[in-house]
Residue, then its C-alpha position, 0 to 999 in steps of 0.5 A: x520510543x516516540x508514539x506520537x500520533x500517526x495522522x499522515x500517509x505516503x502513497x507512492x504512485x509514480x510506477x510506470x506499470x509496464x506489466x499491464x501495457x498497453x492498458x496502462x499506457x493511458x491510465x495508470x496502473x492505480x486506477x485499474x478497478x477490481x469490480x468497481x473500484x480503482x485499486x488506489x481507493x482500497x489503499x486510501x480506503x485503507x488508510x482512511x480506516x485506519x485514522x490516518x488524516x492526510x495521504x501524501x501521493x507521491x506522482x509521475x508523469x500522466x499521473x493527473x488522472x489520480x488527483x482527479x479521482x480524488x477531487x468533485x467532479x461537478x458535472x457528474x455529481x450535478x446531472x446525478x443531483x437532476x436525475x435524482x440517482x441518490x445512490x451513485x452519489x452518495x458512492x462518490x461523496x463517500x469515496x470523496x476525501x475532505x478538502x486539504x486531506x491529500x497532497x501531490x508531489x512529483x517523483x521526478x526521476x524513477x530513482x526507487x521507493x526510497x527516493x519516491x518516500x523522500x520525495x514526500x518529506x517536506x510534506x510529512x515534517x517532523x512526523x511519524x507516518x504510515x507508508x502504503x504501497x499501492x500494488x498491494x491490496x490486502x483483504x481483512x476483516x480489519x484493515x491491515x493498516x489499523x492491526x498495525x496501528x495497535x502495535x504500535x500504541x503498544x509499542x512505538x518505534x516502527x511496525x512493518x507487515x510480514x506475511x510467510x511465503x514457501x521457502x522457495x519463493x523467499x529470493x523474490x521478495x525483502x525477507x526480515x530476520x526476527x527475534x522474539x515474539x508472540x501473538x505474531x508481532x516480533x522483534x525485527x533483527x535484520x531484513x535481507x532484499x531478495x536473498x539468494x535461493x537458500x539462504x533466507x533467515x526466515x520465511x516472513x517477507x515486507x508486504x507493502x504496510x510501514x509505520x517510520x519514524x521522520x528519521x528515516x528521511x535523513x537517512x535517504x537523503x544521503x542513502x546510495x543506490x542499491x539493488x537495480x541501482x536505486x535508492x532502496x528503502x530496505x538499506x536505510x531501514x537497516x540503518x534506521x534500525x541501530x537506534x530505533x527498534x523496529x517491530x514486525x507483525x505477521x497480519x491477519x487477511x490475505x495479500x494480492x499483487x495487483x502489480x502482477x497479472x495474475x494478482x490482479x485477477x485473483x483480487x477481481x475474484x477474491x472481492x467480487x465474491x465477496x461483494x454485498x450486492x453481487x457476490x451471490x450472482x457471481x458466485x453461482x456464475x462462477x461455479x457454472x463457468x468452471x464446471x464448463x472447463 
């Protein structure tokens, strides 16, 4: 099976992030920060990390602001330059992607994140590529995407992370069905969009981390629409799978839901807690704070 370089990535950036109105109503949901930074650039960061050379974004509407991000700011970095904050800017250079290291295109109709990755199609060409859904922020000693990465030069074909839920939580989410395994990497059998309660065939549900083959784009141009009347990219990944294998691996870190309020919040705590400079201070103001409850 193909294990060419993977050297793209997909970012699907179009939601309308209704769950965070009206802060999203201006911003977009992306570029809410956990502590100090948007969650699109953990996801890039991520992406970076993993070797990854060019992240495709696929945009919306009012979007702009992410490609901005992306992009030198010359009079901020100037006036840093004149007042010597050499700190402040060497955050932005380092945050700061090489020129021709992204691409924007437009999702022009909200027709799902099948449609959203066949919109990035002419960009990515012949090649495999990694796909990262930006709601998602996974915190790992090694990136997600990069423990990915080694199974699939190991193996080839196409990796998707797995995480377990409770058995009760299992309708909410894309649960796959597995084969054999080891060192939690398995065989994929078959993957199941938001199974009735009970009827799961497993407890291991799709975190929001892909590595696809090119010929998944086929299958999306003539894929119907599925659950909520969308282009599902589950239905064709089922299809997808019939000639090429499709592997597994249950990840090492922990998984937060920044498209969920309460995710959102738990990633502010989860990484400010563990951030370099002011992780102690919040610690001990944390614990004072919950002694008061």
């Amino acid at each position: 099976m193909s294990k060419a370089p993977i050297r793209k990535a997909v970012v699907p950036v179009a939601g309308l992030g209704t769950r965070f109105l009206p802060a999203t109503k201006s911003m977009p949901k992306e570029m809410l920060t956990v502590v100090d930074r948007p969650v699109i650039q953990y996801v890039f960061d991520e992406a970076r990390a993993a070797g990854i050379e060019h992240v495709v974004f696929v945009t919306g509407r009012n979007k702009a602001v992410i490609e901005d991000h992306f992009d030198i700011a010359y009079e901020l970095e100037d006036t840093l330059r004149e007042r010597n904050k050499r700190d402040a800017l060497a955050i932005l250079e380092a945050a700061r992607p090489l020129a021709g290291q992204t691409s924007f295109t437009r999702q022009q109709a909200p027709l799902g994140l099948g449609h959203a990755v066949w919109c990035a199609r002419e960009i990515i060409g012949r090649e495999p590529f990694a796909l990262l859904l930006p709601d998602v922020l996974i915190k790992a000693e090694r990136g997600c995407l990069s423990q990915m990465m080694d199974v699939y030069a190991a193996r080839g074909g196409n990796v998707i992370a797995v995480e377990p839920v409770p058995e009760d939580q299992t309708h909410q989410y894309g649960v796959v069905k597995i084969g054999e395994g080891r060192d939690r990497v398995f065989d994929v059998q078959g993957m199941v969009e938001k199974p009735p309660r009970g009827t799961a065939p497993s407890n291991l549900i799709i975190t929001g981390r892909y590595l696809l083959q090119p010929e998944i784009f086929g299958l999306l141009e003539i894929q119907e629409a599925g659950a909520g009347g969308e282009i599902q990219l589950t239905d064709a990944m089922l299809q997808l799978m019939q000639s090429q294998p499709l592997t597994a691996l249950q990840f090492e870190g922990r998984t937060y839901d920044c498209g969920s309020k309460i995710g959102f919040l738990m990633a502010n705590l989860a990484y400010a807690a563990a951030h370099p400079e002011l992780g102690e201070e919040f610690r001990a103001t944390a614990r004072e704070y919950l002694a008061t409850l």
